[in-house]
SENUMI-40673 format. One record per atom (N, C-alpha, C, O): residue number from 0; residue in three letters; atom name; y negated, z, x negated. Coordinates in pm, whole numbers, plus 50000, padded with zeros to 5 digits. Atoms other than C-alpha are relative to their C-alpha. Example, Ala and Ser with C-alpha at 12.3 -4.5 7.8 and 13.67 -1.06 7.14 Angstrom:
BEGIN
+-----+------+------+-------+-------+-------+
| seq | type | atom |    c2 |    c3 |    c1 |
+-----+------+------+-------+-------+-------+
|   0 |  ALA |    N | 50119 | 50000 | 49911 |
|   0 |  ALA |   CA | 50450 | 50780 | 48770 |
|   0 |  ALA |    C | 49880 | 50000 | 49910 |
|   0 |  ALA |    O | 49882 | 50066 | 49806 |
|   1 |  SER |    N | 50119 | 49994 | 50082 |
|   1 |  SER |   CA | 50106 | 50714 | 48633 |
|   1 |  SER |    C | 49891 | 50073 | 50077 |
|   1 |  SER |    O | 49780 | 50090 | 50026 |
+-----+------+------+-------+-------+-------+
***
This chain:
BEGIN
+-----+------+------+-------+-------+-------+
| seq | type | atom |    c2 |    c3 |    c1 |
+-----+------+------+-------+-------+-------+
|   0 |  UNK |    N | 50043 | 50002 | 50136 |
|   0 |  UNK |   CA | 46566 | 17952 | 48100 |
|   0 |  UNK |    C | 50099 | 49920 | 49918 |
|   0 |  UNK |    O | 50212 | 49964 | 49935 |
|   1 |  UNK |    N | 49931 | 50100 | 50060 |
|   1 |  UNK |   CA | 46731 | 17682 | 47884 |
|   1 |  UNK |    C | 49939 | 50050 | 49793 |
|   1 |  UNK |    O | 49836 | 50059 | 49726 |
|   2 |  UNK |    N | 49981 | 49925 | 50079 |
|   2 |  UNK |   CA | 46873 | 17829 | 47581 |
|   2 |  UNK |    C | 50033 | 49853 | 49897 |
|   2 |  UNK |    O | 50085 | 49752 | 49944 |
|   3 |  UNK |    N | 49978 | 50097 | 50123 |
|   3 |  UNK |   CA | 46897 | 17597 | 47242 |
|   3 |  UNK |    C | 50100 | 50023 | 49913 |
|   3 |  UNK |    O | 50085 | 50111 | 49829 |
|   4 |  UNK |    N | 49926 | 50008 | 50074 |
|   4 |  UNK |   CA | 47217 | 17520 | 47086 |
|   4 |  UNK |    C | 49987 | 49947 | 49900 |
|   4 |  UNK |    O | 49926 | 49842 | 49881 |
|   5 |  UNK |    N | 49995 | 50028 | 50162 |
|   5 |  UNK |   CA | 47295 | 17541 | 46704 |
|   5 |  UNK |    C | 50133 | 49927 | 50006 |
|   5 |  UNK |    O | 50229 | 49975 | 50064 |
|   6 |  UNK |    N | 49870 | 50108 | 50058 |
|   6 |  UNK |   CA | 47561 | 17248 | 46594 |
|   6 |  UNK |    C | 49979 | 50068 | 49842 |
|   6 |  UNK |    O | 49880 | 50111 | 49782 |
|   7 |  UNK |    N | 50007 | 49975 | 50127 |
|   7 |  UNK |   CA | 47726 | 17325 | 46263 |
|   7 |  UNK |    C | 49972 | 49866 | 49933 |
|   7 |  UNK |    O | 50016 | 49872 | 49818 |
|   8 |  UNK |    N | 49974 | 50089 | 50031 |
|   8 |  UNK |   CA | 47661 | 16965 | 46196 |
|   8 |  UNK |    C | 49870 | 49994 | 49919 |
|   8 |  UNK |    O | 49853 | 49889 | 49857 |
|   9 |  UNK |    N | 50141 | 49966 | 50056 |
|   9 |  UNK |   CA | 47301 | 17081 | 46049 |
|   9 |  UNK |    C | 50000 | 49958 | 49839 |
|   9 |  UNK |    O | 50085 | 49990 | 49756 |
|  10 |  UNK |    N | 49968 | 50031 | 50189 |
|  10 |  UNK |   CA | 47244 | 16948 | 45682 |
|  10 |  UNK |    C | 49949 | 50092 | 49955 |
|  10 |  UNK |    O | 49853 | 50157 | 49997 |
|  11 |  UNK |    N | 50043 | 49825 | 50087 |
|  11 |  UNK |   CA | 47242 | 17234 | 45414 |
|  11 |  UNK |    C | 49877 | 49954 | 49976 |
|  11 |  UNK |    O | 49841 | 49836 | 49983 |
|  12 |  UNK |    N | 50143 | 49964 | 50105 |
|  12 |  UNK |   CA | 46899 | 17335 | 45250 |
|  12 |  UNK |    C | 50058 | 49990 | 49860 |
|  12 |  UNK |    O | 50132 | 50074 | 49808 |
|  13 |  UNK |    N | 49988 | 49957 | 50176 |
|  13 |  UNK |   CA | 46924 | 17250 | 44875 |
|  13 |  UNK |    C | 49920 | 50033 | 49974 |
|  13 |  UNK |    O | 49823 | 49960 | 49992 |
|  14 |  UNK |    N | 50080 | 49941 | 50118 |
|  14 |  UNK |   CA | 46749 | 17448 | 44684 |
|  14 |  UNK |    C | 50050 | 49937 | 49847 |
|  14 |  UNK |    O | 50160 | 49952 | 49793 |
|  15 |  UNK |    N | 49981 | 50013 | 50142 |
|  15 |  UNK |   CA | 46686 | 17289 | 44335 |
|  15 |  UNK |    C | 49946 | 50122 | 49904 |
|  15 |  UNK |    O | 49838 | 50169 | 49938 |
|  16 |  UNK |    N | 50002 | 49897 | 50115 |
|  16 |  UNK |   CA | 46664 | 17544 | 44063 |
|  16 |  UNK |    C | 49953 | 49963 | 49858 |
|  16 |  UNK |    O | 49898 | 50039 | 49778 |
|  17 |  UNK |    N | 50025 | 50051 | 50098 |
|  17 |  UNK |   CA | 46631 | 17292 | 43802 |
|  17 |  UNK |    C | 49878 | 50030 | 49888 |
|  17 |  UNK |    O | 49886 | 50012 | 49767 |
|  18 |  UNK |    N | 50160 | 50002 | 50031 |
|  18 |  UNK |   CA | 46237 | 17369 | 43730 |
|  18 |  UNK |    C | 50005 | 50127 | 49946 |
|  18 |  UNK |    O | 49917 | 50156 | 49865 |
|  19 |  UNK |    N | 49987 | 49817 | 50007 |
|  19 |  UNK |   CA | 46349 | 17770 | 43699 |
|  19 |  UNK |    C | 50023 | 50011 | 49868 |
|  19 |  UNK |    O | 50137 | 49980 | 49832 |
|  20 |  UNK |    N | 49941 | 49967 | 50147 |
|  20 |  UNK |   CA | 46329 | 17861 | 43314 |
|  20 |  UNK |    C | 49996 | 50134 | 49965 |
|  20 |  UNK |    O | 50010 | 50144 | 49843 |
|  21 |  UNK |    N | 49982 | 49849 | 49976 |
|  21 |  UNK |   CA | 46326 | 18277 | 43370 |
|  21 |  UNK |    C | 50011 | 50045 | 50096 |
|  21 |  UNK |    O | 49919 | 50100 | 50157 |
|  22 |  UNK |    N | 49993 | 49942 | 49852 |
|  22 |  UNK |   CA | 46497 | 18365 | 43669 |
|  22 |  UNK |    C | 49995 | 50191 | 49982 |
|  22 |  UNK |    O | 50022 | 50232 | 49869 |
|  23 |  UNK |    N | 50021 | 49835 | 49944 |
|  23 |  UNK |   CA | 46455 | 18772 | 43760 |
|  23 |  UNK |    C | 50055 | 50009 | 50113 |
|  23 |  UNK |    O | 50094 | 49914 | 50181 |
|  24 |  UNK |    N | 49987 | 49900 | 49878 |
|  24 |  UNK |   CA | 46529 | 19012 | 44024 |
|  24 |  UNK |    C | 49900 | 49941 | 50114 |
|  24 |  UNK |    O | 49952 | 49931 | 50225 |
|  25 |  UNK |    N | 50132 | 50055 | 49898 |
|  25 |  UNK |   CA | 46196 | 18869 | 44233 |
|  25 |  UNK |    C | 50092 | 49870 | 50041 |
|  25 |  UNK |    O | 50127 | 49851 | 50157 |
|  26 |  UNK |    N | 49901 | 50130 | 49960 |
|  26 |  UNK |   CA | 46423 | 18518 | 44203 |
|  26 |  UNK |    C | 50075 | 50025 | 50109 |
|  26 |  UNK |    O | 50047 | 49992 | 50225 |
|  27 |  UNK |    N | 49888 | 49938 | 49917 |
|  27 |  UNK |   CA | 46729 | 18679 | 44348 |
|  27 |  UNK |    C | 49907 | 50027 | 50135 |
|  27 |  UNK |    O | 49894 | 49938 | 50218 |
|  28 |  UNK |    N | 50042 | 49963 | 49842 |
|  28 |  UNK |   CA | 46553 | 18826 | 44652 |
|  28 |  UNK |    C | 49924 | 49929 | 50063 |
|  28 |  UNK |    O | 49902 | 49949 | 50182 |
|  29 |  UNK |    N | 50064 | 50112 | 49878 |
|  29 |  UNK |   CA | 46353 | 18536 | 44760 |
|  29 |  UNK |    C | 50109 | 49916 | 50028 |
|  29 |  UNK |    O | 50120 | 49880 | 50145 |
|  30 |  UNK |    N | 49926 | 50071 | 49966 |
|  30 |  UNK |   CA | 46662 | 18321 | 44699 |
|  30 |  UNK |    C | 50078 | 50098 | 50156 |
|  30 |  UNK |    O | 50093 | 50043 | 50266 |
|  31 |  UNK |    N | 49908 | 49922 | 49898 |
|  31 |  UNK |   CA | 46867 | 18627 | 44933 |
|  31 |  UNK |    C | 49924 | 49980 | 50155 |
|  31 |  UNK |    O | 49990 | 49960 | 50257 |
|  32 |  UNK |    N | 50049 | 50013 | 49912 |
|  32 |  UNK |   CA | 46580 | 18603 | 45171 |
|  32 |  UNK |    C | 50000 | 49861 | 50060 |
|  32 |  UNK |    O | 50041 | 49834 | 50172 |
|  33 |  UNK |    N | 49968 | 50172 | 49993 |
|  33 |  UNK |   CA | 46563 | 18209 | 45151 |
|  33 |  UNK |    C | 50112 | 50013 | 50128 |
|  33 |  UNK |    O | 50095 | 50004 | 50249 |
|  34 |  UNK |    N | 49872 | 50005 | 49889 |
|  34 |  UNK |   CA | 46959 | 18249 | 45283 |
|  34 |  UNK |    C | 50005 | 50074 | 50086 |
|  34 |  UNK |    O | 50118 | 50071 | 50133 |
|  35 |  UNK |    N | 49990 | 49921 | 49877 |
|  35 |  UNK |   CA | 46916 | 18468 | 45541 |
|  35 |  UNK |    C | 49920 | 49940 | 50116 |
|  35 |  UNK |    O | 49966 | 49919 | 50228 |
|  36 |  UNK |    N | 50068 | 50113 | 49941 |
|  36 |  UNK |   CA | 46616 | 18262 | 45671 |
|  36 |  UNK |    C | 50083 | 49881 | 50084 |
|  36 |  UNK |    O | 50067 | 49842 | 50200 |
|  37 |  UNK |    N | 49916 | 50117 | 50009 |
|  37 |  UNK |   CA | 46858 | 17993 | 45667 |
|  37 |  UNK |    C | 50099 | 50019 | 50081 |
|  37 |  UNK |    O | 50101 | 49933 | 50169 |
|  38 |  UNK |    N | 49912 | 49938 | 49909 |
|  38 |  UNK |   CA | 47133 | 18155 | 45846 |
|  38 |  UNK |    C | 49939 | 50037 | 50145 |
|  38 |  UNK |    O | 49979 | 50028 | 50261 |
|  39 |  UNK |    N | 50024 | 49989 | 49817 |
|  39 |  UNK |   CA | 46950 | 18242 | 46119 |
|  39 |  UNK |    C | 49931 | 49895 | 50091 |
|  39 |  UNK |    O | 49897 | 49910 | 50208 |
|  40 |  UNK |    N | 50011 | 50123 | 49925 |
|  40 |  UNK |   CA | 46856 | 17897 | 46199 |
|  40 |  UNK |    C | 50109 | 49923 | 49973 |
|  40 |  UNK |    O | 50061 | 49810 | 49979 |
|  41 |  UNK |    N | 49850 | 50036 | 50034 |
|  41 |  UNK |   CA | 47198 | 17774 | 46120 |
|  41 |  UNK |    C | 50005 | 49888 | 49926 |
|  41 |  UNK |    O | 50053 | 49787 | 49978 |
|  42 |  UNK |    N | 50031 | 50059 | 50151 |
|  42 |  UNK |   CA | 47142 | 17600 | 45812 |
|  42 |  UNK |    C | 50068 | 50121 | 49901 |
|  42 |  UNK |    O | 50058 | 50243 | 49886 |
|  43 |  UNK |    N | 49933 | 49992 | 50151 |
|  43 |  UNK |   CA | 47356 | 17613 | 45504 |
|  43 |  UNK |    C | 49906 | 50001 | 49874 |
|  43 |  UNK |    O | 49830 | 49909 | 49844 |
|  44 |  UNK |    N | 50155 | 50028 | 50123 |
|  44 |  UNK |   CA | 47123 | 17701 | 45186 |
|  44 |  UNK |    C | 50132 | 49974 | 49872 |
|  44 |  UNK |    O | 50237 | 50038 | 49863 |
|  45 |  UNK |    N | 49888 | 50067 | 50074 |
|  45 |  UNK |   CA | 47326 | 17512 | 44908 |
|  45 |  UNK |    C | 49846 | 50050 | 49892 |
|  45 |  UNK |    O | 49730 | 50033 | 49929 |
|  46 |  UNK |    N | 50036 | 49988 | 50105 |
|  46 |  UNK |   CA | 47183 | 17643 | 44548 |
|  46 |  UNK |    C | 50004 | 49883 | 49884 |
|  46 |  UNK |    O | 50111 | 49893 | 49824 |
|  47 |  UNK |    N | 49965 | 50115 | 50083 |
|  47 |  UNK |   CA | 47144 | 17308 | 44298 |
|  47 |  UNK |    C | 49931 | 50047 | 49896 |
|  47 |  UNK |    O | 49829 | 50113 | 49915 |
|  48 |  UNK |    N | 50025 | 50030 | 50185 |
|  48 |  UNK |   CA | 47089 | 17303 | 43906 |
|  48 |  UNK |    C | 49982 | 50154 | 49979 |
|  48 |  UNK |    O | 49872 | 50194 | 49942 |
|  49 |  UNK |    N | 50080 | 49823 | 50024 |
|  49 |  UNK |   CA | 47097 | 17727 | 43882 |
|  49 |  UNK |    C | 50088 | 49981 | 49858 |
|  49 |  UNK |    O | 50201 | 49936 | 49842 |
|  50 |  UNK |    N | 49929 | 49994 | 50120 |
|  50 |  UNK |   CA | 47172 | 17761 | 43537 |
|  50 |  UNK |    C | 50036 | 50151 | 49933 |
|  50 |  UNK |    O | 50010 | 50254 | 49995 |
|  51 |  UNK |    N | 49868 | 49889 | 50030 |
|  51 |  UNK |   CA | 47381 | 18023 | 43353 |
|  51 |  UNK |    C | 49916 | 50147 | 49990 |
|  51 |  UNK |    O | 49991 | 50244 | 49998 |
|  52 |  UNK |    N | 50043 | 49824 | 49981 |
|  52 |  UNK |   CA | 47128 | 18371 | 43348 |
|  52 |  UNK |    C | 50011 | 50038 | 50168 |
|  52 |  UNK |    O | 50052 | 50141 | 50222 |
|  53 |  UNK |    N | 50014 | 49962 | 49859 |
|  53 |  UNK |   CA | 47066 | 18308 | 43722 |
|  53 |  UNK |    C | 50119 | 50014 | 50085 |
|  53 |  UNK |    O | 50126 | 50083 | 50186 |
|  54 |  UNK |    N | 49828 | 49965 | 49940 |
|  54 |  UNK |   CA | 47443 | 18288 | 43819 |
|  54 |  UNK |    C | 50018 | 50153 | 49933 |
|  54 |  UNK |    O | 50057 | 50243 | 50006 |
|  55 |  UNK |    N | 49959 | 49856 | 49997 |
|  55 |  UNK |   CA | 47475 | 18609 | 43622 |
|  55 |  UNK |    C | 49934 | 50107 | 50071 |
|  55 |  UNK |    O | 49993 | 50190 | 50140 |
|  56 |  UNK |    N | 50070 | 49936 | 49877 |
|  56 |  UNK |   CA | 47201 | 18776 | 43793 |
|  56 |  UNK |    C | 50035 | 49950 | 50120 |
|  56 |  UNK |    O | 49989 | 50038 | 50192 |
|  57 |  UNK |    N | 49974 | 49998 | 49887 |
|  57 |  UNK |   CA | 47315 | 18642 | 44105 |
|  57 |  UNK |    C | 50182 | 50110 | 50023 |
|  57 |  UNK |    O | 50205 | 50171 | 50128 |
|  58 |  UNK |    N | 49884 | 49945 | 50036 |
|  58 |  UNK |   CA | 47683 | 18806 | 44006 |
|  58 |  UNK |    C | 49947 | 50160 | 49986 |
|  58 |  UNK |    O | 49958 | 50245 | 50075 |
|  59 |  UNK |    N | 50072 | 49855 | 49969 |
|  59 |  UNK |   CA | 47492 | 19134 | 43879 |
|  59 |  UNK |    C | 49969 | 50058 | 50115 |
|  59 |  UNK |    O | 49992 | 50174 | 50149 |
|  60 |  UNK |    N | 50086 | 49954 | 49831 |
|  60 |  UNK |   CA | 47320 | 19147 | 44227 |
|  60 |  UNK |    C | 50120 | 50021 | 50109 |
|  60 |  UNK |    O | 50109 | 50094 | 50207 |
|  61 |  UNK |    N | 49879 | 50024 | 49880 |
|  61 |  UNK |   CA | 47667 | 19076 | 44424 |
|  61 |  UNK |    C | 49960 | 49909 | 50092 |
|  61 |  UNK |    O | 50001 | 49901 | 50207 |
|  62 |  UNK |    N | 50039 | 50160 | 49879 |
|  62 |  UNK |   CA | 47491 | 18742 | 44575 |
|  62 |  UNK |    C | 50056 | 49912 | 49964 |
|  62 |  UNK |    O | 50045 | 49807 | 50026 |
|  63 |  UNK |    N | 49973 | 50092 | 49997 |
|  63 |  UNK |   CA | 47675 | 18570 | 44403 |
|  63 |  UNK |    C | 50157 | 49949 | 50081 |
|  63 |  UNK |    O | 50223 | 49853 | 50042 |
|  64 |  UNK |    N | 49871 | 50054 | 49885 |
|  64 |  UNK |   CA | 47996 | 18546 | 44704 |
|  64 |  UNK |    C | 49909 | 49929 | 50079 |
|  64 |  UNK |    O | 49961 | 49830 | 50131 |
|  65 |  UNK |    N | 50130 | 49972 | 49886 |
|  65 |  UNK |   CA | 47659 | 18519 | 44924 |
|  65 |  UNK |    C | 50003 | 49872 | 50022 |
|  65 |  UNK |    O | 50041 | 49806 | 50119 |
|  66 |  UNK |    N | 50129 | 50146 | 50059 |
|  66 |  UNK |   CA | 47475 | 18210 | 44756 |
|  66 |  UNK |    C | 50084 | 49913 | 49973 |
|  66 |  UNK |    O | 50167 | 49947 | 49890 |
|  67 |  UNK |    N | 49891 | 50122 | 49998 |
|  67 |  UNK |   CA | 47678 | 17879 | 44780 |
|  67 |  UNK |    C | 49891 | 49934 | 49869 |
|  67 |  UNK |    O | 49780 | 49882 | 49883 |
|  68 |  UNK |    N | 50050 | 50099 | 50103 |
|  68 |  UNK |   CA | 47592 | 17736 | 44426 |
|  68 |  UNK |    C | 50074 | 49896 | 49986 |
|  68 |  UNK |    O | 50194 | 49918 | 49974 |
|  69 |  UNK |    N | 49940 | 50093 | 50031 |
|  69 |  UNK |   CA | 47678 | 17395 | 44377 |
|  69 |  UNK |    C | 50080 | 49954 | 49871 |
|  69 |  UNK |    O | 49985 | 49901 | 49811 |
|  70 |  UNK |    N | 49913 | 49995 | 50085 |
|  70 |  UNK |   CA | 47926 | 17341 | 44100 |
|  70 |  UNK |    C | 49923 | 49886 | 49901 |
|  70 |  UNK |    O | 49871 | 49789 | 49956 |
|  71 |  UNK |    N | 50056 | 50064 | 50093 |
|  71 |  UNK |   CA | 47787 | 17177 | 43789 |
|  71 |  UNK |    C | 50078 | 49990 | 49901 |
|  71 |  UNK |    O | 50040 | 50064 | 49810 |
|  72 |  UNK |    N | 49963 | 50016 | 50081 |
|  72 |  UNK |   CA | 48041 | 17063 | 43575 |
|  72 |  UNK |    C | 49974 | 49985 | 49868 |
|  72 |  UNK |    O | 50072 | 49960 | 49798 |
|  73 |  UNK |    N | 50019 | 50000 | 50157 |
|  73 |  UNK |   CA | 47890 | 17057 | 43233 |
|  73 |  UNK |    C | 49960 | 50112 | 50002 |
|  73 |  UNK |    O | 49991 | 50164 | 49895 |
|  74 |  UNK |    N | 50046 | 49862 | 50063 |
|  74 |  UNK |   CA | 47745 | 17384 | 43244 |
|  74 |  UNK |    C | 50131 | 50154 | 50082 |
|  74 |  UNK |    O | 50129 | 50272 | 50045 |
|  75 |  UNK |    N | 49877 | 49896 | 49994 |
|  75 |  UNK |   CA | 48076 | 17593 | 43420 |
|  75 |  UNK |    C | 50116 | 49975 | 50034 |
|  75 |  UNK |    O | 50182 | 50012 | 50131 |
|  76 |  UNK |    N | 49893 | 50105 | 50043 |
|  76 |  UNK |   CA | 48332 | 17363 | 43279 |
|  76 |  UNK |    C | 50137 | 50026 | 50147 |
|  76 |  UNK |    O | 50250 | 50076 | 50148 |
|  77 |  UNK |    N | 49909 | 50010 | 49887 |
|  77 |  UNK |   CA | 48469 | 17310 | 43648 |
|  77 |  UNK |    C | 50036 | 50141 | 50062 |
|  77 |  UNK |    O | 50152 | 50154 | 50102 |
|  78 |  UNK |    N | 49945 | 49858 | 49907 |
|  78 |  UNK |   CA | 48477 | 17698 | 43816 |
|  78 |  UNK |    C | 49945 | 50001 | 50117 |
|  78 |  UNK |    O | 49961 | 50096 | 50193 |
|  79 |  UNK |    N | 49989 | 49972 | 49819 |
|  79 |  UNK |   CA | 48331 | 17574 | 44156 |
|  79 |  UNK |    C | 49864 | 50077 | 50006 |
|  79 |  UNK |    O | 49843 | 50142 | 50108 |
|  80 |  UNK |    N | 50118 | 49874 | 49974 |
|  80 |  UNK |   CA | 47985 | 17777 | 44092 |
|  80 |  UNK |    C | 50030 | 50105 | 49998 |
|  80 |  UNK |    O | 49944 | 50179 | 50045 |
|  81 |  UNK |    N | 50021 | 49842 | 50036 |
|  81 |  UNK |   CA | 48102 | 18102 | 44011 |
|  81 |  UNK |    C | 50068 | 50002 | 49843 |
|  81 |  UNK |    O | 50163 | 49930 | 49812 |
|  82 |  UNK |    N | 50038 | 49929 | 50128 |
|  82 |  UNK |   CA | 48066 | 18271 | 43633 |
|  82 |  UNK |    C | 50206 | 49988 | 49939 |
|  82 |  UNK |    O | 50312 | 50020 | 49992 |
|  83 |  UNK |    N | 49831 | 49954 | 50045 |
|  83 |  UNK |   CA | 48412 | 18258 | 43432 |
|  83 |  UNK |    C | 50036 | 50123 | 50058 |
|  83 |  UNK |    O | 49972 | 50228 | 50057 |
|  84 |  UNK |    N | 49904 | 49829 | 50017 |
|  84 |  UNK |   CA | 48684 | 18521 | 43538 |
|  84 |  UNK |    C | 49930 | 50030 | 50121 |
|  84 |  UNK |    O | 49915 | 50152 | 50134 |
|  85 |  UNK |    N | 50049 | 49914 | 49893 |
|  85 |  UNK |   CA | 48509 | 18558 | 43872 |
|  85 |  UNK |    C | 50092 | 49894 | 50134 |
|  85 |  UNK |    O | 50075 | 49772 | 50145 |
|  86 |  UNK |    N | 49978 | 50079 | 49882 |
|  86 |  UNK |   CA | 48714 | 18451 | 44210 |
|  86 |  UNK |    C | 49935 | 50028 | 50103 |
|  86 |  UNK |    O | 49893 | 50142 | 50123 |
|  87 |  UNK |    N | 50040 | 50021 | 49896 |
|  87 |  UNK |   CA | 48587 | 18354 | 44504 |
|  87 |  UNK |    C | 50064 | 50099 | 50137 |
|  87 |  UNK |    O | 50182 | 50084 | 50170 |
|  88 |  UNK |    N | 49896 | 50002 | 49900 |
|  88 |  UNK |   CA | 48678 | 18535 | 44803 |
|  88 |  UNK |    C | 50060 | 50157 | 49990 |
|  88 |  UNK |    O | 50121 | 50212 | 50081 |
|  89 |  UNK |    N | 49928 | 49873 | 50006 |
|  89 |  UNK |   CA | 48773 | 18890 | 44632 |
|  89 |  UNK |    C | 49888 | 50145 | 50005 |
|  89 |  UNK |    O | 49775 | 50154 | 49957 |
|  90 |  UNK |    N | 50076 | 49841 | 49964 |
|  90 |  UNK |   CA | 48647 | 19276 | 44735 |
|  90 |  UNK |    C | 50051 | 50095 | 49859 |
|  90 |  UNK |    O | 50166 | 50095 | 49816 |
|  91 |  UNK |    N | 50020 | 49920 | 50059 |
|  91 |  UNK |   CA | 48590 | 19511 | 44490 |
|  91 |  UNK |    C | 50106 | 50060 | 49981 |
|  91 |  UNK |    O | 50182 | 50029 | 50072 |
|  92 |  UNK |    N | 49888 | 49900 | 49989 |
|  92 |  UNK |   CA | 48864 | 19753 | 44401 |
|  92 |  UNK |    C | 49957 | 50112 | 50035 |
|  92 |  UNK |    O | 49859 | 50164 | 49982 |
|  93 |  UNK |    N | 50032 | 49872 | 49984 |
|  93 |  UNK |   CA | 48871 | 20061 | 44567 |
|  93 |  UNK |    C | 50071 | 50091 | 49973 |
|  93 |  UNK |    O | 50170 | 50033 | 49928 |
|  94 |  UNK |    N | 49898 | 49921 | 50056 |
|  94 |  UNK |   CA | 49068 | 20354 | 44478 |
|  94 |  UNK |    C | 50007 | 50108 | 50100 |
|  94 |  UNK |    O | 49903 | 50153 | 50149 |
|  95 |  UNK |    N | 50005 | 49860 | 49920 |
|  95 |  UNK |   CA | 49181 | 20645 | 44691 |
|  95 |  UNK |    C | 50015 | 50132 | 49889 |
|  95 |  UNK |    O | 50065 | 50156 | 49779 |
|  96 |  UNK |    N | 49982 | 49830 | 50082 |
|  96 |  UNK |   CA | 49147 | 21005 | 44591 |
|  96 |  UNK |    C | 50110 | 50048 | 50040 |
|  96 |  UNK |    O | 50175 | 50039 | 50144 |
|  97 |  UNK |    N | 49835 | 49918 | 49945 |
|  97 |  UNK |   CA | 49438 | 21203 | 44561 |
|  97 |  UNK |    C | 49978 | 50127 | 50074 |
|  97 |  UNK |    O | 49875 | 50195 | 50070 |
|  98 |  UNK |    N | 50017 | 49887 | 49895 |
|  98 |  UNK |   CA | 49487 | 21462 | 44794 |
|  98 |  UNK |    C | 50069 | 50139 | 49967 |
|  98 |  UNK |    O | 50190 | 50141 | 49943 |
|  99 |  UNK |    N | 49919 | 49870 | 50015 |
|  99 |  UNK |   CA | 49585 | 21811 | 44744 |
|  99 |  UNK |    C | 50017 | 50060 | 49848 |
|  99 |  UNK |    O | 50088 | 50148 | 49799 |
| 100 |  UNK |    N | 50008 | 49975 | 50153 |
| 100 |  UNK |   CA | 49476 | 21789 | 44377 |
| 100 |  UNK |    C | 49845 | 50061 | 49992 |
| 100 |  UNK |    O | 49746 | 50001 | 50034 |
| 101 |  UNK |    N | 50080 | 49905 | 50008 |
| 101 |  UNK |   CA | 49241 | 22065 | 44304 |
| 101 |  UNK |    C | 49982 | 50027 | 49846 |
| 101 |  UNK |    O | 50077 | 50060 | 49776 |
| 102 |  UNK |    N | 50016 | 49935 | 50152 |
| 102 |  UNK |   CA | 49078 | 22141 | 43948 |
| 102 |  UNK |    C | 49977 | 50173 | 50030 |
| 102 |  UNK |    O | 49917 | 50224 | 50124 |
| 103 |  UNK |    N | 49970 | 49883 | 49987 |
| 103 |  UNK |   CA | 49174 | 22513 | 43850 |
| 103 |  UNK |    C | 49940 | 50055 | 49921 |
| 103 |  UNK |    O | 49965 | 49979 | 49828 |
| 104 |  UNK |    N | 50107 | 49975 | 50125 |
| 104 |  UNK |   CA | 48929 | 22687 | 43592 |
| 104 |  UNK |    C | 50076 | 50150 | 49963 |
| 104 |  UNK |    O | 50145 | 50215 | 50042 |
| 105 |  UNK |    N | 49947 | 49882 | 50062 |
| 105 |  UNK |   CA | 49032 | 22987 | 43378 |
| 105 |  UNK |    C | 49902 | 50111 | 50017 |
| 105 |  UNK |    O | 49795 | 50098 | 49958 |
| 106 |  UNK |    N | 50099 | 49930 | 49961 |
| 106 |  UNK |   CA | 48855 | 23273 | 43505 |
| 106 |  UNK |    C | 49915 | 50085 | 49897 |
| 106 |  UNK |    O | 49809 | 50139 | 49927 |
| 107 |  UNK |    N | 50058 | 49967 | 50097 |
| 107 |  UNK |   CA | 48775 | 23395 | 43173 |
| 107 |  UNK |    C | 49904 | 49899 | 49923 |
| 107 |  UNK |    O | 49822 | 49934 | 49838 |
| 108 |  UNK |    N | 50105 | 50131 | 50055 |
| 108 |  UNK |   CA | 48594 | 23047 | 43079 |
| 108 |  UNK |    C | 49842 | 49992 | 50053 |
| 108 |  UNK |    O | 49803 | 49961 | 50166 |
| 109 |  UNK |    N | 50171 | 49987 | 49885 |
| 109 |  UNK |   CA | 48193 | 23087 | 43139 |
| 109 |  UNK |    C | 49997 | 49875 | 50046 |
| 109 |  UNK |    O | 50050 | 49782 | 49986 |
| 110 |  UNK |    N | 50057 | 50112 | 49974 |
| 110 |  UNK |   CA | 48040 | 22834 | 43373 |
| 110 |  UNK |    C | 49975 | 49870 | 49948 |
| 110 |  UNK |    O | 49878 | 49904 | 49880 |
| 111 |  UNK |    N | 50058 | 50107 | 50025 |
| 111 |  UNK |   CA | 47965 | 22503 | 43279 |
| 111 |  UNK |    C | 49891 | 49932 | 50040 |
| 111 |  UNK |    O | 49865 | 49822 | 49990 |
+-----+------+------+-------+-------+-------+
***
């Protein structure tokens, strides 16, 4: 059985965006589906002309580490495709719980 190799040498999928004048939630998840599509034929889905609600909804959603938007210098004065104040590359903060810290209630205090 002769198995078919993927080269990364594959040219991305652009998606133009340009035409998009109310992106939504429906947007987001065809674009998420789009890239997953895309990924599993080893194709790069490159995002072109997404303009500034759909980067925040893609940011809202957390697609936007996901979704390779192409950088559009006049509209995000040089940040590379992601939203001011957002880097590339970083996890969430998590916090640990402290241990051995117990809330103590006054036994005379009714229920809450």
């Amino acid at each position: 059985m002769k198995t078919e190799t993927r080269t990364s040498a594959a040219p991305p999928l652009i998606c133009d965006l340009g035409a998009l004048t109310a992106p939504d939630l429906a947007v987001v998840d065809a674009l998420a589906r789009l890239r997953r599509a895309a990924a599993r034929h080893g194709v790069r889905l490159v995002l072109r002309n997404a303009d500034g609600p759909l980067r925040e909804l893609l940011a809202f959603s957390g697609l936007a580490a996901v979704l390779l938007v192409e950088p559009d210098e006049q509209q995000d004065g040089g940040h590379g495709g992601l939203l001011p104040g957002l880097q590339a590359g970083r996890q969430a903060e998590q916090r640990e719980e402290d241990l051995g810290v117990e809330e103590v209630g006054d036994p005379g205090d009714p229920a809450r």
